[in-house]
C-alpha positions in Angstrom: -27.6 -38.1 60.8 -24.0 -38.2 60.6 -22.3 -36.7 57.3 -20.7 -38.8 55.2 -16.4 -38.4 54.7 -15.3 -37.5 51.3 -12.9 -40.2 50.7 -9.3 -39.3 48.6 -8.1 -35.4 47.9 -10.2 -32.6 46.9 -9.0 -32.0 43.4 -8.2 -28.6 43.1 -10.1 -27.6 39.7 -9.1 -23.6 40.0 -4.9 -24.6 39.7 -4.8 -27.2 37.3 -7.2 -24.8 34.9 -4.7 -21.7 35.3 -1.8 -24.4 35.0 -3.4 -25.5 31.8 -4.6 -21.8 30.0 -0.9 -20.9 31.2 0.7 -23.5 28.9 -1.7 -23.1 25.7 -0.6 -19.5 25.8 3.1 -20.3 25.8 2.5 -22.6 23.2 0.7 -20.3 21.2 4.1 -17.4 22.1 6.3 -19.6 20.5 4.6 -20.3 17.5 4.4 -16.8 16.7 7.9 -16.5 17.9 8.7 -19.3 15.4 6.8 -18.0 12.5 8.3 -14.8 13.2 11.6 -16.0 13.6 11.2 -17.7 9.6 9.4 -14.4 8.0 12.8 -12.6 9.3 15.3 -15.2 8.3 13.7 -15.0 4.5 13.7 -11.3 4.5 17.3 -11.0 5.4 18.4 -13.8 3.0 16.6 -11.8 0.1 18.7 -8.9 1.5 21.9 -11.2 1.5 21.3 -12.0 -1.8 20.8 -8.2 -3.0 24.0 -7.2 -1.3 25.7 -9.8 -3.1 24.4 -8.8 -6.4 25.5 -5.2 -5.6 29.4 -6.3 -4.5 29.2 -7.9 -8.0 28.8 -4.8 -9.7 30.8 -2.8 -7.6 33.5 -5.7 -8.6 33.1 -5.1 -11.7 33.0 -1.3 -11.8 36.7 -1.4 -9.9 38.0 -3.8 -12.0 37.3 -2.0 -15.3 38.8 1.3 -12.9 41.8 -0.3 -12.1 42.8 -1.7 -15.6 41.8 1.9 -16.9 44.6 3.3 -14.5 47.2 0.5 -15.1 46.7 1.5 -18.9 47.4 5.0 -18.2 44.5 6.4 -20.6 43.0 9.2 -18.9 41.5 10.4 -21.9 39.5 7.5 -22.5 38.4 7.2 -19.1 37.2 10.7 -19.1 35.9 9.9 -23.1 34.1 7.1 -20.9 33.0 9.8 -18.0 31.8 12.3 -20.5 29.3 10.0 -22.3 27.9 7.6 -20.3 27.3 10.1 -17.5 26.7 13.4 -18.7 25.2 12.2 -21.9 27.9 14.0 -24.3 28.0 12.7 -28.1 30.6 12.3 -30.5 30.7 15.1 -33.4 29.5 12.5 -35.7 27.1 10.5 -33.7 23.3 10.9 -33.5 21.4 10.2 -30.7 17.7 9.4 -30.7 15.7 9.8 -27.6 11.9 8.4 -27.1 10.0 11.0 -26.2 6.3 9.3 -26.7 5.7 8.4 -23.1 5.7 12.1 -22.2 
């Protein structure tokens, strides 16, 4: 008995599978790359946006500097210093403080 020809190409099942996996995982890289990509761009605009709010204080701050040194008052600058940072009072003033929470 004679053996019958296989007519037309051998498809070549092993290739076009590895072809095939090869491109779903690429696929999947750069969606992860992508979704990645977005998480970062958000985080660093919520940064932008807290630097921003910073330079406006800091603004502020030098503004109220430089008219404070334009007027020449030193004392009230350092009336300024002595109160709002190292908690000094007036002779006259009372200060209440909460202490419940302790």
């Amino acid at each position: 008995m004679a053996k019958a020809k296989r007519s037309g190409r051998r498809p070549k099942l092993g290739i076009s599978l590895l072809i095939d996996v090869a491109l779903v995982l690429v696929i999947v890289a750069c969606t992860v790359g992508f979704i990645s990509m977005q998480n970062s761009i958000v985080e660093k605009r919520r940064e932008l946006a807290e630097l921003n709010d910073q330079i406006d204080t800091v603004t502020a701050q030098n503004e109220e500097l430089a008219d404070l040194i334009k007027s020449d008052d030193i004392g009230r600058y350092m009336e300024k210093l002595a109160v709002e940072n190292n908690d000094y009072a007036y002779p006259d003033e009372r200060r209440y403080y909460d202490t419940s929470h302790n």
